[in-house]
N, CA, C and O atoms as a GROMACS GRO file, in nm:
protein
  448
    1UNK      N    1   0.405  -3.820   1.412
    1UNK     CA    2   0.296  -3.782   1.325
    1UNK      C    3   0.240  -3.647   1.368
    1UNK      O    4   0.308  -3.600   1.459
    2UNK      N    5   0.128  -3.563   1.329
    2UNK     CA    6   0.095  -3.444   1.348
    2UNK      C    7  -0.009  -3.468   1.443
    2UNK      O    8  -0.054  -3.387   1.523
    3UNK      N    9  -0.038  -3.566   1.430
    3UNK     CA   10  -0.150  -3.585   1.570
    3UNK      C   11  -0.064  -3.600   1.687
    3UNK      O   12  -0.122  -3.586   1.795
    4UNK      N   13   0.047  -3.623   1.693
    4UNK     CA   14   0.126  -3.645   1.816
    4UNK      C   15   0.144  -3.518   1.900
    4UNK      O   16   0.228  -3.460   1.831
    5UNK      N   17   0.119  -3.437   2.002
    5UNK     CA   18   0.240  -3.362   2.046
    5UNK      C   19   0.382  -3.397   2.053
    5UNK      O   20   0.421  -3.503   2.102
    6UNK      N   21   0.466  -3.299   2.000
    6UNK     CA   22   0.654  -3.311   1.971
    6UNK      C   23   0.673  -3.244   2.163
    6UNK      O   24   0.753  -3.311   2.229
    7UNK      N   25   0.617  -3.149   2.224
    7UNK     CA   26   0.652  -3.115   2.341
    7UNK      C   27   0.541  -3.217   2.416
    7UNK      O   28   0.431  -3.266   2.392
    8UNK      N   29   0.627  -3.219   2.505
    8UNK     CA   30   0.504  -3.311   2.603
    8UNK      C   31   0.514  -3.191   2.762
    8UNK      O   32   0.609  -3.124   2.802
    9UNK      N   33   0.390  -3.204   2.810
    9UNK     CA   34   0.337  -3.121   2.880
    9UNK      C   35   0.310  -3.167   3.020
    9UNK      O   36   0.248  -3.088   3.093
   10UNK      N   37   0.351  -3.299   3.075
   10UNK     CA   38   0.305  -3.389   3.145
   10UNK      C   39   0.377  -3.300   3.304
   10UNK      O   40   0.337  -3.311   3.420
   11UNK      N   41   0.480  -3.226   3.254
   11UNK     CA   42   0.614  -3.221   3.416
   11UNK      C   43   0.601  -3.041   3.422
   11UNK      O   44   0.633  -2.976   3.322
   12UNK      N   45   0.566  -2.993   3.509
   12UNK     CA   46   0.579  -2.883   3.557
   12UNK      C   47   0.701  -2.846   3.422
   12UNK      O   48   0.662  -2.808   3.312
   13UNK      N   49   0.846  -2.866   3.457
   13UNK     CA   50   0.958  -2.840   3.407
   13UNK      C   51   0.864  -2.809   3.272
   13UNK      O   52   0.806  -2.700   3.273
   14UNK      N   53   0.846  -2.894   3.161
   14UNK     CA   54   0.806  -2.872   3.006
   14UNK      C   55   0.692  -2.754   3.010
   14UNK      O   56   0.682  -2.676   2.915
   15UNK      N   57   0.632  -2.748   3.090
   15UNK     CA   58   0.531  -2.659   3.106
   15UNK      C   59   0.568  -2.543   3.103
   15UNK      O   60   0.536  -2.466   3.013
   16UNK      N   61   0.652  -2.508   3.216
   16UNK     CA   62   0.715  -2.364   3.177
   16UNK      C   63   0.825  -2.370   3.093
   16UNK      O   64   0.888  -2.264   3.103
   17UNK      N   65   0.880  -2.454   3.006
   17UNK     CA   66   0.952  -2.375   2.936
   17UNK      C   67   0.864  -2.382   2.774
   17UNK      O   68   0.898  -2.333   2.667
   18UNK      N   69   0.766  -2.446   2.801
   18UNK     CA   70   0.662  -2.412   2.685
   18UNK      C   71   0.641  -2.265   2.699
   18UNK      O   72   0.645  -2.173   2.618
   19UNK      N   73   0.614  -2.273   2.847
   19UNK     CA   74   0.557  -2.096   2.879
   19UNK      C   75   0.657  -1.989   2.829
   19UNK      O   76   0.624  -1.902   2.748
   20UNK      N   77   0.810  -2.003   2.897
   20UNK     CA   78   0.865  -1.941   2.818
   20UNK      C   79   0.925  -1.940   2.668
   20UNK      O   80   1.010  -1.854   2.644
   21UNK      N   81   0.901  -1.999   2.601
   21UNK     CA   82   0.913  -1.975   2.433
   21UNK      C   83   0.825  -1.903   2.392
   21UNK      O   84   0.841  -1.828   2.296
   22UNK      N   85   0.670  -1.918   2.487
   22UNK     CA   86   0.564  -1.862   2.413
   22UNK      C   87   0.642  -1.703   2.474
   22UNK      O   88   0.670  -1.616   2.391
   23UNK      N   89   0.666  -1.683   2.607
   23UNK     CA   90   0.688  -1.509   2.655
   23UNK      C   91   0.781  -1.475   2.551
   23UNK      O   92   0.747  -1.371   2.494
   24UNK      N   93   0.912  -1.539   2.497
   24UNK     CA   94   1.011  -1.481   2.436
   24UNK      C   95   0.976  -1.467   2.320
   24UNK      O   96   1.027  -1.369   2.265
   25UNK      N   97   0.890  -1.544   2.243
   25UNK     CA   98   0.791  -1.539   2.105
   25UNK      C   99   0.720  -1.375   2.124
   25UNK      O  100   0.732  -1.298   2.029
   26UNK      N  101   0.669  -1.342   2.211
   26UNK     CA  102   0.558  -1.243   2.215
   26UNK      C  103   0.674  -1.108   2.242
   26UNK      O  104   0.660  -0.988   2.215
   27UNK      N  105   0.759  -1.160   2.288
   27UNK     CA  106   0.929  -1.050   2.375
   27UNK      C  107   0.966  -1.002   2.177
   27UNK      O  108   0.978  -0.887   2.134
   28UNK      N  109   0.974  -1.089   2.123
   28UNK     CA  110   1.060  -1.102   1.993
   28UNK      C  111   0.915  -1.009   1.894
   28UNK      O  112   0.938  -0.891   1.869
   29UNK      N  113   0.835  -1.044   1.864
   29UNK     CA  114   0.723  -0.954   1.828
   29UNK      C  115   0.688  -0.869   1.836
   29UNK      O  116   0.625  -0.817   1.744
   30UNK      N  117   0.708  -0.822   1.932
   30UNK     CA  118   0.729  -0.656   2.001
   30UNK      C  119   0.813  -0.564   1.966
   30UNK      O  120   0.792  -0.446   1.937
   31UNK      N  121   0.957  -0.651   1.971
   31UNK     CA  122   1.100  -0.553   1.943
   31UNK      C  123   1.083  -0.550   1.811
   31UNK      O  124   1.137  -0.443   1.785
   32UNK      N  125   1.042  -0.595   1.705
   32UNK     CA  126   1.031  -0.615   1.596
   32UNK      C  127   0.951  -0.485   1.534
   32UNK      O  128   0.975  -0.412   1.439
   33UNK      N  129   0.821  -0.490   1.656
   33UNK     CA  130   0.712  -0.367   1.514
   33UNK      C  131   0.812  -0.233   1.625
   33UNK      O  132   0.812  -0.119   1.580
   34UNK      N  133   0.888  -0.259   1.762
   34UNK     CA  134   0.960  -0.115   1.790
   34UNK      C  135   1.041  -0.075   1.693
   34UNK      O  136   1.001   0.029   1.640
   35UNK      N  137   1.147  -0.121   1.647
   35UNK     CA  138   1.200  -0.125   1.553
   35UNK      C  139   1.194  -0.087   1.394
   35UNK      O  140   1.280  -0.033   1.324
   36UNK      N  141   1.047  -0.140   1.355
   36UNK     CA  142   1.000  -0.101   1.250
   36UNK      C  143   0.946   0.028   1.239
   36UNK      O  144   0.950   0.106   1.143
   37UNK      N  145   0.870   0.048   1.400
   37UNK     CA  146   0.804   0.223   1.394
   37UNK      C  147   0.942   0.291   1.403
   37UNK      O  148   0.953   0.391   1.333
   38UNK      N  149   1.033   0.260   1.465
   38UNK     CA  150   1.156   0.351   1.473
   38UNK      C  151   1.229   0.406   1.347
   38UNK      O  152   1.265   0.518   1.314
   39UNK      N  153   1.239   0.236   1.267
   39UNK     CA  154   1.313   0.316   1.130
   39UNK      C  155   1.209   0.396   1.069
   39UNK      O  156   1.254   0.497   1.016
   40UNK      N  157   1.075   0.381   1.060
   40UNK     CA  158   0.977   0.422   0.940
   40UNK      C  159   0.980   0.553   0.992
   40UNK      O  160   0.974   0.643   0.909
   41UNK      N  161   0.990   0.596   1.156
   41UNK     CA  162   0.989   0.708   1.208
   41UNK      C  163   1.137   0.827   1.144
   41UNK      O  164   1.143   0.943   1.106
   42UNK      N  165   1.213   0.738   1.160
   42UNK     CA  166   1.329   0.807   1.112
   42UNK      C  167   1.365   0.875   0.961
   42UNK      O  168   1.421   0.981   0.935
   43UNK      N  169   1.312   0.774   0.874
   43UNK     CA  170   1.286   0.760   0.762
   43UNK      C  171   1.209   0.873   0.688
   43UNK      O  172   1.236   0.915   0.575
   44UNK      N  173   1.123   0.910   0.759
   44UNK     CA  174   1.067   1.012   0.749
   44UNK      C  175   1.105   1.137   0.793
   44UNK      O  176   1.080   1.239   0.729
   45UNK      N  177   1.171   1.136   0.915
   45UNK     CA  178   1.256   1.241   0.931
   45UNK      C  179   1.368   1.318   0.839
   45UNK      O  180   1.411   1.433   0.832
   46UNK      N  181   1.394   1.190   0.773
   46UNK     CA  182   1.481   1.250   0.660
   46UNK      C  183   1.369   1.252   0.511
   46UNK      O  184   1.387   1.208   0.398
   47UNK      N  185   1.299   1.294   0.549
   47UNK     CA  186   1.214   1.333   0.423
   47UNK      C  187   1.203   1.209   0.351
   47UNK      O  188   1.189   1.238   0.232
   48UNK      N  189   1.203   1.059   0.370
   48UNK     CA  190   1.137   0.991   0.244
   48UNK      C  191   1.040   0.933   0.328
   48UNK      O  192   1.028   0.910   0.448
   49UNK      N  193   0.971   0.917   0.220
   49UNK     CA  194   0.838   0.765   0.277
   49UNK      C  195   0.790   0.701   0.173
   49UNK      O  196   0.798   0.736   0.055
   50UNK      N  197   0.727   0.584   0.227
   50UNK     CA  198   0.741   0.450   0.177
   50UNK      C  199   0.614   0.449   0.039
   50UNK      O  200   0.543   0.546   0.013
   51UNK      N  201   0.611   0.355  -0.013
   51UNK     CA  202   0.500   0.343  -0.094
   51UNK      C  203   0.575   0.320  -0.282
   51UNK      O  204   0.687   0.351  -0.322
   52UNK      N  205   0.488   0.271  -0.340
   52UNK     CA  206   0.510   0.267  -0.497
   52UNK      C  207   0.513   0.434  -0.556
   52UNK      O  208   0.425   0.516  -0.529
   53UNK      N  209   0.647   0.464  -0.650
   53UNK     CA  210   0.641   0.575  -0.656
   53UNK      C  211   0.522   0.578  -0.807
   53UNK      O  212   0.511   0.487  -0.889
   54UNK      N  213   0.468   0.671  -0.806
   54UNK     CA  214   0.354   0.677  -0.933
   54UNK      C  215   0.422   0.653  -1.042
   54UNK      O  216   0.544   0.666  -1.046
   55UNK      N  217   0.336   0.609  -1.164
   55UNK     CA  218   0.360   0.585  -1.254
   55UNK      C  219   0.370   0.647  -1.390
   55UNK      O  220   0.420   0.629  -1.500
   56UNK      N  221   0.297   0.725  -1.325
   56UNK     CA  222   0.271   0.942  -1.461
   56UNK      C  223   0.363   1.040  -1.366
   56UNK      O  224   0.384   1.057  -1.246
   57UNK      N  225   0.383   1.064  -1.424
   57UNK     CA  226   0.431   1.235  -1.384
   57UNK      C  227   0.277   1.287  -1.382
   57UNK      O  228   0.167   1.233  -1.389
   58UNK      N  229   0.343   1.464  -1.363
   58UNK     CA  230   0.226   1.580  -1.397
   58UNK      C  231   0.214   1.592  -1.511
   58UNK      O  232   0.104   1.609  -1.564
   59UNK      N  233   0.340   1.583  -1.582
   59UNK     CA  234   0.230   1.569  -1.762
   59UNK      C  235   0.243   1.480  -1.826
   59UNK      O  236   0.261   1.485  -1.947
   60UNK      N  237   0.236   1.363  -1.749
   60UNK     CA  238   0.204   1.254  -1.826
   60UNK      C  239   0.055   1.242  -1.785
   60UNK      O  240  -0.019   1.193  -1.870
   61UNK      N  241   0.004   1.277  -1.676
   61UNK     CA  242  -0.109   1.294  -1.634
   61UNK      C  243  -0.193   1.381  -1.750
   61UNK      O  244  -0.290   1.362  -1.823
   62UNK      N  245  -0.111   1.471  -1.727
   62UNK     CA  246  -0.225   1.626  -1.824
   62UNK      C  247  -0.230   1.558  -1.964
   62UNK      O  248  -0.342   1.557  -2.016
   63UNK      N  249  -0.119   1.496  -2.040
   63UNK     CA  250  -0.095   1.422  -2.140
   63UNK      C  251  -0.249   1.291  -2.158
   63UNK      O  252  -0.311   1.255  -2.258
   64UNK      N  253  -0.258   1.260  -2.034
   64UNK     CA  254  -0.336   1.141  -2.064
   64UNK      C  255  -0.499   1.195  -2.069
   64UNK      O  256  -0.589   1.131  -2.122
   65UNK      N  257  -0.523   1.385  -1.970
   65UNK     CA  258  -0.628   1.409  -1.993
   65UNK      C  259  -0.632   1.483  -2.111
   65UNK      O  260  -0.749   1.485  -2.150
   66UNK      N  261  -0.559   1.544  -2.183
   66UNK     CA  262  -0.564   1.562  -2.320
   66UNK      C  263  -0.596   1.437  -2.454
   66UNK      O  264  -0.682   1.440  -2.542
   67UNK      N  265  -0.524   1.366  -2.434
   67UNK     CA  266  -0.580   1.277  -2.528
   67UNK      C  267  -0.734   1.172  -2.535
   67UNK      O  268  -0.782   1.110  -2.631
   68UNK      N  269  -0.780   1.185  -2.398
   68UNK     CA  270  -0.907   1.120  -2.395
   68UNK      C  271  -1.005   1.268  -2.413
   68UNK      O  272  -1.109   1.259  -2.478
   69UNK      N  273  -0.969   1.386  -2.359
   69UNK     CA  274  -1.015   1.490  -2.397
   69UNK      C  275  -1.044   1.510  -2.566
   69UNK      O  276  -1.136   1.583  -2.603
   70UNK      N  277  -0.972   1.452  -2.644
   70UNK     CA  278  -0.950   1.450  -2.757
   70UNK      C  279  -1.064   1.314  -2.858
   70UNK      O  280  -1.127   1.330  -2.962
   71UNK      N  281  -1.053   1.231  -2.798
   71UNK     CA  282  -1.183   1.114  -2.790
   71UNK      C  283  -1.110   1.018  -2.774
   71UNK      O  284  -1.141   0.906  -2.815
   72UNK      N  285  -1.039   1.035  -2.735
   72UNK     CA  286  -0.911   0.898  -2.720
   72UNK      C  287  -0.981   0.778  -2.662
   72UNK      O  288  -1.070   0.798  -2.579
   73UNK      N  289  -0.954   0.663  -2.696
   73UNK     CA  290  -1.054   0.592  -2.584
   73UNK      C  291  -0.931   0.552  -2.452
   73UNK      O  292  -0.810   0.560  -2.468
   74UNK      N  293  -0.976   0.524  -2.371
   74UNK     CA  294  -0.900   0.491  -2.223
   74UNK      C  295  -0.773   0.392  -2.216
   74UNK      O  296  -0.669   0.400  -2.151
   75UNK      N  297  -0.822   0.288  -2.312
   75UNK     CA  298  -0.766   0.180  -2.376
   75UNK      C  299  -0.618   0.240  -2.451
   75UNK      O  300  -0.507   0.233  -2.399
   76UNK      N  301  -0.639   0.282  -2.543
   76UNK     CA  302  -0.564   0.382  -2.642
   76UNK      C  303  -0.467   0.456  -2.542
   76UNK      O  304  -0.345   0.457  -2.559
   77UNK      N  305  -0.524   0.512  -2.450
   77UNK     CA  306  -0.434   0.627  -2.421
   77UNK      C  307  -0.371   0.515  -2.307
   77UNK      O  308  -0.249   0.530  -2.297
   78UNK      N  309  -0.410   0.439  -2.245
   78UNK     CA  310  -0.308   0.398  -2.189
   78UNK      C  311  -0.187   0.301  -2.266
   78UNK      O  312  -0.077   0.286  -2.212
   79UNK      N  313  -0.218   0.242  -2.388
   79UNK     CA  314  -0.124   0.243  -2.487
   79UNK      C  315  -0.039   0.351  -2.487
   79UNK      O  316   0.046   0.351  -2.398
   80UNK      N  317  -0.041   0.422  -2.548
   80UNK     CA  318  -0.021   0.553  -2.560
   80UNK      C  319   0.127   0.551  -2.476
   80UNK      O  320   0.240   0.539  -2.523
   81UNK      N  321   0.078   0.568  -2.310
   81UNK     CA  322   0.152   0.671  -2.215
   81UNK      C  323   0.231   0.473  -2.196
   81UNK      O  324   0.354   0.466  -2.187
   82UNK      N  325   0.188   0.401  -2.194
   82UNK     CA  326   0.274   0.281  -2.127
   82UNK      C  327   0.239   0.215  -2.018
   82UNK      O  328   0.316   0.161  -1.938
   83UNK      N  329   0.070   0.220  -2.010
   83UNK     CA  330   0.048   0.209  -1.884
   83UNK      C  331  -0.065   0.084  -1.860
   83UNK      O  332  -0.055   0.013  -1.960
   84UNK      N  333  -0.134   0.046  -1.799
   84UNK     CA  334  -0.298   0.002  -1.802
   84UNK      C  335  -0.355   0.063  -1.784
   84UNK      O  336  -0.323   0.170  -1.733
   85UNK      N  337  -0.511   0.021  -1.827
   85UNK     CA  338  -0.594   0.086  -1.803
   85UNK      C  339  -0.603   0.179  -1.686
   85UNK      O  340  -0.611   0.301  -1.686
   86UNK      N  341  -0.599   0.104  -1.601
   86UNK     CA  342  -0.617   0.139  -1.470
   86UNK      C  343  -0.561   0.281  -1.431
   86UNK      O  344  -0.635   0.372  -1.393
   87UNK      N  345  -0.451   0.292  -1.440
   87UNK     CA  346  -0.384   0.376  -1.410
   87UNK      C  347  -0.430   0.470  -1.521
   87UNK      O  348  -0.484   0.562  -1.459
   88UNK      N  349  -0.437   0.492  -1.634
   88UNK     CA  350  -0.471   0.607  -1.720
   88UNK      C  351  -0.600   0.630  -1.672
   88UNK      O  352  -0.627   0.750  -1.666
   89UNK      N  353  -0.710   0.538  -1.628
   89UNK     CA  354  -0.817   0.566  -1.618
   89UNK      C  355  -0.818   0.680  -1.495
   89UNK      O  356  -0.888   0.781  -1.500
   90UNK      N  357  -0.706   0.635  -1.354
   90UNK     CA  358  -0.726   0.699  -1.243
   90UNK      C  359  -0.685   0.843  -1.256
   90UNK      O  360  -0.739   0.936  -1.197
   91UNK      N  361  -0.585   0.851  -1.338
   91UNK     CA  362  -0.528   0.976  -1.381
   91UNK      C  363  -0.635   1.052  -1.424
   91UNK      O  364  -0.664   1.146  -1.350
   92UNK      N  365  -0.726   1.031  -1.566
   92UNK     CA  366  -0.813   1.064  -1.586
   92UNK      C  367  -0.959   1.110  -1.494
   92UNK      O  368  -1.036   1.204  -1.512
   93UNK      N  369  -0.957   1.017  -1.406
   93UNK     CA  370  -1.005   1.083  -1.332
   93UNK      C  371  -1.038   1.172  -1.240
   93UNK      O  372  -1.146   1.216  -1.200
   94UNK      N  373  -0.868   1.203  -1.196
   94UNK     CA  374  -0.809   1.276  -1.088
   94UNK      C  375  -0.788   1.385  -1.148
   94UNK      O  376  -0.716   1.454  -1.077
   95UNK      N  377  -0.817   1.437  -1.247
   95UNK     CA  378  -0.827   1.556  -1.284
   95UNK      C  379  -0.961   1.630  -1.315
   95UNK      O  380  -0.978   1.749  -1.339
   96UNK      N  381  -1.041   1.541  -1.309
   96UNK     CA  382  -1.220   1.539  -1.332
   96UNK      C  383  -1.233   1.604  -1.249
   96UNK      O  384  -1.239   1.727  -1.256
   97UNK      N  385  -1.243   1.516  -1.120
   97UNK     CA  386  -1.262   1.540  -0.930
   97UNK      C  387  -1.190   1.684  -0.904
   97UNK      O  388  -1.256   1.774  -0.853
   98UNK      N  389  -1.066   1.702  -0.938
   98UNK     CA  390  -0.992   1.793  -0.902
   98UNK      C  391  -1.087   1.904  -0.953
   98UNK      O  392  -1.158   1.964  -0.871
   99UNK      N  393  -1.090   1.930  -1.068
   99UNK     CA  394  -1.158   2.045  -1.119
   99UNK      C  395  -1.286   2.067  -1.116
   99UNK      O  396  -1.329   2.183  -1.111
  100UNK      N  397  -1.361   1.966  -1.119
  100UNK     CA  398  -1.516   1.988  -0.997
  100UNK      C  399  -1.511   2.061  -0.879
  100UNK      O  400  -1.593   2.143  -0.836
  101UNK      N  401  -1.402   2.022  -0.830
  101UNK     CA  402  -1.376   2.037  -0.671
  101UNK      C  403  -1.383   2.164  -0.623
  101UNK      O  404  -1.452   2.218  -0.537
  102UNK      N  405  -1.256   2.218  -0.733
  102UNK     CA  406  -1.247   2.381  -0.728
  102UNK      C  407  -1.375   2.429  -0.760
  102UNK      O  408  -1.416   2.517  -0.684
  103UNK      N  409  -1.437   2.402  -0.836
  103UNK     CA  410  -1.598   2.455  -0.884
  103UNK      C  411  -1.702   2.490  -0.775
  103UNK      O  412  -1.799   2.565  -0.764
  104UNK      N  413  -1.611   2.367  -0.675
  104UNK     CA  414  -1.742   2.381  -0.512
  104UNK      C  415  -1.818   2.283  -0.545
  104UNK      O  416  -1.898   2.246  -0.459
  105UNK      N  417  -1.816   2.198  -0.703
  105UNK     CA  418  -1.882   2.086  -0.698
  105UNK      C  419  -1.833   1.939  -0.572
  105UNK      O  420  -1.716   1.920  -0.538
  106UNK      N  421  -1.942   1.861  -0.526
  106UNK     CA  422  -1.898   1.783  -0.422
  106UNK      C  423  -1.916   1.646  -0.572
  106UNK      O  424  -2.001   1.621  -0.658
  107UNK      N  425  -1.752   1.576  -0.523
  107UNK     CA  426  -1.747   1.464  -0.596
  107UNK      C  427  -1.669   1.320  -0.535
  107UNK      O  428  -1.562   1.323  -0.475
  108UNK      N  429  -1.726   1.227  -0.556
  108UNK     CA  430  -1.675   1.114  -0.529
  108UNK      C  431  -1.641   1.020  -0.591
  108UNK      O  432  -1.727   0.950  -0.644
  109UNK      N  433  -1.532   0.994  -0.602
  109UNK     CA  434  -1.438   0.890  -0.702
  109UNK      C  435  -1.451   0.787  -0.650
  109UNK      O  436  -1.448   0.773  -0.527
  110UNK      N  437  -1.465   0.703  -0.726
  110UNK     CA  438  -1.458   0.554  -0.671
  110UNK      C  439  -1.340   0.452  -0.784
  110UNK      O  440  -1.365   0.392  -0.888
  111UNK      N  441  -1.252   0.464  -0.732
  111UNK     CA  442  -1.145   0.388  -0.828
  111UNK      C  443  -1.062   0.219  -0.799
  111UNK      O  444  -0.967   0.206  -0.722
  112UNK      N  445  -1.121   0.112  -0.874
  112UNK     CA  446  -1.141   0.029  -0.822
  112UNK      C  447  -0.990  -0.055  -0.885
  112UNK      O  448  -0.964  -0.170  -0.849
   0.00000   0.00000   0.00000
């Protein structure tokens, strides 16, 4: 049953080799994220890295601030481009911020 202990702990002997599963558990965890920084390290060396590639281009972007520029509603234009909201909205916004920015205006996006 689950109330039972399956290892029993009673003999020196079970004790350490409880101990060691737990060292080779923590041995195995280790080589694992080395490994992982190594490829992600490498990976990058050859110029790629990781992540979802976007979902607009640059003018599907400029595309999406033109048409809400236009009175498009947000809804619409992400119809439009193929997208959700979300994403037309962020686009839309990232060109707001951007061009404030250059202005010397200070802006903060909050994109949820």
């Amino acid at each position: 049953s689950a109330t039972e202990p399956t290892i029993s702990t009673d003999s020196a002997t079970s004790r350490m080799l409880l101990g060691l599963l737990g060292i080779l558990a923590a041995w195995e965890v280790e080589t694992l994220r080395e490994r992982t920084r190594d490829g992600l390290a490498a990976a990058r060396a050859r110029g790629r890295f990781g992540g979802r590639p976007p979902a607009l281009d640059a003018k599907q972007r400029q595309a999406a601030r033109d048409l809400r520029n236009t009175g498009m509603s947000v809804q619409k234009v992400a119809r439009t481009l193929g997208v959700c909201r979300a994403t037309a909205l962020k686009a839309i916004r990232e060109d707001s911020a951007q061009s404030k920015a250059a202005d010397g205006v200070s802006v903060v996006v909050a994109v949820s």
